[in-house]
C-alpha positions in Angstrom: -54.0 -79.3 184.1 -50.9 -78.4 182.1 -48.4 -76.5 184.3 -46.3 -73.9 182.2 -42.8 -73.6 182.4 -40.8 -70.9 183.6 -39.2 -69.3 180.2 -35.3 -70.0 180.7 -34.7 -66.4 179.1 -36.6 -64.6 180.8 -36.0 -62.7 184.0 -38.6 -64.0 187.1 -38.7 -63.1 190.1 -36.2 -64.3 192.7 -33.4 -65.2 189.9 -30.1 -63.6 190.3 -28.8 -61.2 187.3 -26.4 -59.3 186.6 -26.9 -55.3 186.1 -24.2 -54.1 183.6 -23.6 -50.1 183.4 -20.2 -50.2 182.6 -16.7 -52.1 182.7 -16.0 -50.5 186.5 -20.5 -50.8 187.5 -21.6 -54.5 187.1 -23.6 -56.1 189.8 -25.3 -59.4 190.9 -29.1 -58.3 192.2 -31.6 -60.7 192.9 -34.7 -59.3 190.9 -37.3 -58.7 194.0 -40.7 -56.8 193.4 -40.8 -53.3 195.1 -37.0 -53.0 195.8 -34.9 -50.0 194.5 -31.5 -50.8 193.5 -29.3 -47.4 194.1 -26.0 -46.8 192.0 -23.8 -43.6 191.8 -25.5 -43.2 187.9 -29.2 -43.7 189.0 -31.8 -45.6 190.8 -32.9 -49.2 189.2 -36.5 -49.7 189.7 -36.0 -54.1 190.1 -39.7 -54.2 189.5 -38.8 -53.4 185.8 -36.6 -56.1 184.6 -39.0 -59.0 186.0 -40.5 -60.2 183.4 -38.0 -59.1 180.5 -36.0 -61.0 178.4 -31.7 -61.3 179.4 -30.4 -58.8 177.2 -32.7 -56.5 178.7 -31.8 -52.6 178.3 -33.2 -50.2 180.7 -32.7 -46.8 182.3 -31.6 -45.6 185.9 -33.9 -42.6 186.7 -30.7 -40.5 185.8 -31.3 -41.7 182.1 -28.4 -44.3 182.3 -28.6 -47.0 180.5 -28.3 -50.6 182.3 -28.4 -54.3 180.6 -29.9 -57.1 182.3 -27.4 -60.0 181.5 -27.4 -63.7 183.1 -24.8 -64.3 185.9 -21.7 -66.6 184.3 -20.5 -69.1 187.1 -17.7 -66.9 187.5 -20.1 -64.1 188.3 -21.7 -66.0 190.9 -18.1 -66.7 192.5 -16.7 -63.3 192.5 -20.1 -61.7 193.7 -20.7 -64.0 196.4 -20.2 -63.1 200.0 -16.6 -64.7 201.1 -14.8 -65.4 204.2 -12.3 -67.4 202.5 -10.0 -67.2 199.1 -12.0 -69.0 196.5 -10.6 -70.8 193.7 -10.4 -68.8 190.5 -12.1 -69.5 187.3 -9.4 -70.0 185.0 -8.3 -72.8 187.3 -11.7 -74.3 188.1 -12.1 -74.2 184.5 -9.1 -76.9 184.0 -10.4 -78.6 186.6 -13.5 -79.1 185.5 -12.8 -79.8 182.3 -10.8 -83.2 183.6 -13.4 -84.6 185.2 -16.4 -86.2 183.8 -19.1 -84.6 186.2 -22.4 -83.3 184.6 -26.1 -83.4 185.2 -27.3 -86.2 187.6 -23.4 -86.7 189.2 -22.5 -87.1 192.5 -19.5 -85.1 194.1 -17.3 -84.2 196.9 -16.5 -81.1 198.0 -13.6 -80.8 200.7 -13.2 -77.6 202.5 -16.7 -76.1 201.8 -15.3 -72.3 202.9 -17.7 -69.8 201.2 -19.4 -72.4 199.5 -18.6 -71.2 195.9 -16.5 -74.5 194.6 -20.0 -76.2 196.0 -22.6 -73.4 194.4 -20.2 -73.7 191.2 -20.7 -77.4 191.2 -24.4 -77.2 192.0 -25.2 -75.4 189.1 -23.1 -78.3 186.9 -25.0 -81.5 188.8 -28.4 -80.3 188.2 -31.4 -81.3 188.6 -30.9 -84.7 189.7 -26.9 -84.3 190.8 -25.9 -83.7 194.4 -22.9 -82.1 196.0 -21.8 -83.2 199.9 -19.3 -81.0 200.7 -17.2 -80.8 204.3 -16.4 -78.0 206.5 -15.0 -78.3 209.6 -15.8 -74.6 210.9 -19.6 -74.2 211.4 -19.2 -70.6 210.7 -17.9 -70.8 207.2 -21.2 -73.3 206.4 -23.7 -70.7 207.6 -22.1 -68.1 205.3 -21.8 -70.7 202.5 -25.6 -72.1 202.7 -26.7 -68.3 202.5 -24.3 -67.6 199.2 -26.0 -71.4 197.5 -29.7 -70.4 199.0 -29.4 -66.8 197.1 -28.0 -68.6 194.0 -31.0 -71.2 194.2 -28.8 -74.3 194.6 -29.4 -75.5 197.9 -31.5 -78.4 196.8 -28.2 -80.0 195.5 -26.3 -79.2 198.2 -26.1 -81.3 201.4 -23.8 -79.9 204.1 -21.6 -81.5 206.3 -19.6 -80.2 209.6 -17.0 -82.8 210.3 -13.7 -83.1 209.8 -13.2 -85.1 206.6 -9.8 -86.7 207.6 -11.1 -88.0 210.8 -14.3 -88.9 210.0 -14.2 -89.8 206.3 -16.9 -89.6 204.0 -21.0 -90.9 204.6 -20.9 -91.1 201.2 -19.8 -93.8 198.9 -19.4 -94.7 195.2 -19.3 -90.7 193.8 -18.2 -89.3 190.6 -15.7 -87.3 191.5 -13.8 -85.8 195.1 -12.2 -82.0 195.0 -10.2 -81.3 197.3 -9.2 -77.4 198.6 -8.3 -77.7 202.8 -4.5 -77.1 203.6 -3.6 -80.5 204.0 -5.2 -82.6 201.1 -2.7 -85.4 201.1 -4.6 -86.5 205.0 -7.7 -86.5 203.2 -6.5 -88.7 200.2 -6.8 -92.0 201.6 -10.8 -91.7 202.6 -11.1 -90.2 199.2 -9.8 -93.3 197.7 -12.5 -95.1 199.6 -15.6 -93.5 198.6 -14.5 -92.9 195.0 -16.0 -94.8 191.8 -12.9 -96.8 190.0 -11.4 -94.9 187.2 -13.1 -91.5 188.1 -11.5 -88.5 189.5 -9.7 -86.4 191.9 -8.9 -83.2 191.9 -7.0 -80.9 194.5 -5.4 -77.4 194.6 -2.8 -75.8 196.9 -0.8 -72.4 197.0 2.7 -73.6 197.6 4.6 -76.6 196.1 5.8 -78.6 199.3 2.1 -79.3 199.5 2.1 -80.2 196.5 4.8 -82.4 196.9 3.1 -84.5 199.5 -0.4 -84.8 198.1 1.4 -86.4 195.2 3.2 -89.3 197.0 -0.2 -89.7 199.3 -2.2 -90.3 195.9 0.8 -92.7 194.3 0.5 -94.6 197.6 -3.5 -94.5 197.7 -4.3 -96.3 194.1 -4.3 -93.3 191.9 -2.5 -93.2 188.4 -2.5 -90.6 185.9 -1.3 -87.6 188.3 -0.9 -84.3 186.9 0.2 -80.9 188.0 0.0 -77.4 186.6 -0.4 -74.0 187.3 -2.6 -72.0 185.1 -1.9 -68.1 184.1 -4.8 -65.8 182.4 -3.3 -63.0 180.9 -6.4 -60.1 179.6 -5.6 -58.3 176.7 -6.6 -54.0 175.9 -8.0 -53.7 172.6 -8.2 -50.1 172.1 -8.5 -48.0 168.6 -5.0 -46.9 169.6 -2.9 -50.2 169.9 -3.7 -53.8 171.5 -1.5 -55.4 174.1 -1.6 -57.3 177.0 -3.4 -55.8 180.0 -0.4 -54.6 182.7 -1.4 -56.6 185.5 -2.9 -60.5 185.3 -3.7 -63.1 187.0 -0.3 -65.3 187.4 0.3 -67.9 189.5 -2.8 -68.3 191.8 -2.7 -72.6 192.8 -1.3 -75.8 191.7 -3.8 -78.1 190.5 -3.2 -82.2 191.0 -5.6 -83.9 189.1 -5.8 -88.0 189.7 -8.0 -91.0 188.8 -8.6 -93.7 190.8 -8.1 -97.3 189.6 -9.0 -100.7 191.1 -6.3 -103.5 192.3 -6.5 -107.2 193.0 -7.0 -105.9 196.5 -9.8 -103.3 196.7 -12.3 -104.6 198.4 -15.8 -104.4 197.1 
């Protein structure tokens, strides 16, 4: 017997969308049979978009219209349930972008928080990838492991509640280590060990002096090709009067120190 598969533009039930009424009115819903969603412009009957293609526009029972739209990662981030600050997307983005990570890959996650630097990377490993990612606070990895399950990434997710620069890593040979506690120079030296030669680091701090440190710990931990930057998004009005730059943006938000590793006469194998 041939078993369909799932249409990947099509709305089923259990997937996460987004319900767009308006620039101030977007929400991420999980599309559930029999559940009403309620808005200040209408009811949404959740029944109604299962089965429909994204793109999808339907009505509140007020006559408002709604479009069913799929979630961006960003999305997923922003909507999720937090107990921590996140990393934003314009710097994930960078960060992202200077590793090599993709389907089937094998990463690190330090500091698992929320969970959304390990639901973001999830969604990038799939199907065969997996993400371990550390938390030292058992709390923050029960609110996390709901925010990946509603998302429907927990399959690549394995959690661990340890303390990464004690303990190290279970894990060896991975494609990539990210790094977002307080301290991440302390956790550069295990990193270094359960790395793959030539592949990448990447870490994030608010405040230079950490910065600063995490630097000299890599340098001394057989890492070349350090970088640092700080990333600013600035969202433009375009409006039938005049377009200019929004007032307010997203400045400075984290320093990003980006590393690969590289093999000496003396690394053991």
């Amino acid at each position: 017997m041939v078993r369909q598969r799932k249409s990947v533009n099509t709305v089923h039930a259990k997937d996460v969308v987004i319900v767009y009424l308006d620039t101030k009115r977007h929400f991420l819903v999980q599309a559930t049979k029999n559940v009403k969603f309620s808005t200040d412009l209408g009811m949404i009957e959740l029944n109604d978009i299962i089965g429909k293609p994204y793109g999808y526009v339907g009505e509140t029972h007020l006559g408002k219209s709604f479009y069913c739209l799929r979630p961006s990662h960003a999305d997923i981030m922003f909507k999720a349930k937090r107990s921590t600050t996140v990393v934003y997307p314009k710097d994930l983005g960078l960060i992202i972008l200077e590793t090599a990570i993709g389907p089937g890959s094998r990463v690190i996650d330090i500091g698992t928080g929320s969970g959304v630097m390990a639901l973001v990377l999830a969604r990038l490993v799939a199907p065969d990838g997996m993400v371990f990612t550390y938390e030292r606070r058992k709390e923050f990895i029960e609110t996390a492991r709901q925010n990946i399950e509603r998302a429907g990434c927990v399959k690549q997710v394995t959690f661990h509640h340890c303390d990464a620069v004690e303990k190290g890593f279970t894990e060896k040979d991975v494609d990539a280590v990210f790094i977002d506690v307080p301290e991440p120079w302390a956790v550069v030296p295990n990193a270094c060990k359960t790395l793959k030669g030539g592949h990448h680091l990447a870490s994030w701090s608010p405040n230079i002096e950490q910065v600063k440190r995490t630097v000299e710990s890599l340098e001394e931990h057989q890492f070349t090709r350090i970088k640092v930057s700080s990333v600013v998004e600035q969202e433009m009005l375009v409006r039938q009067q005049g377009v200019r730059p929004r007032e307010r943006g997203i400045t400075h938000t984290a320093y990003l120190v980006r590393a690969n590793k590289i093999e000496t006469p003396n690394t053991k194998l």
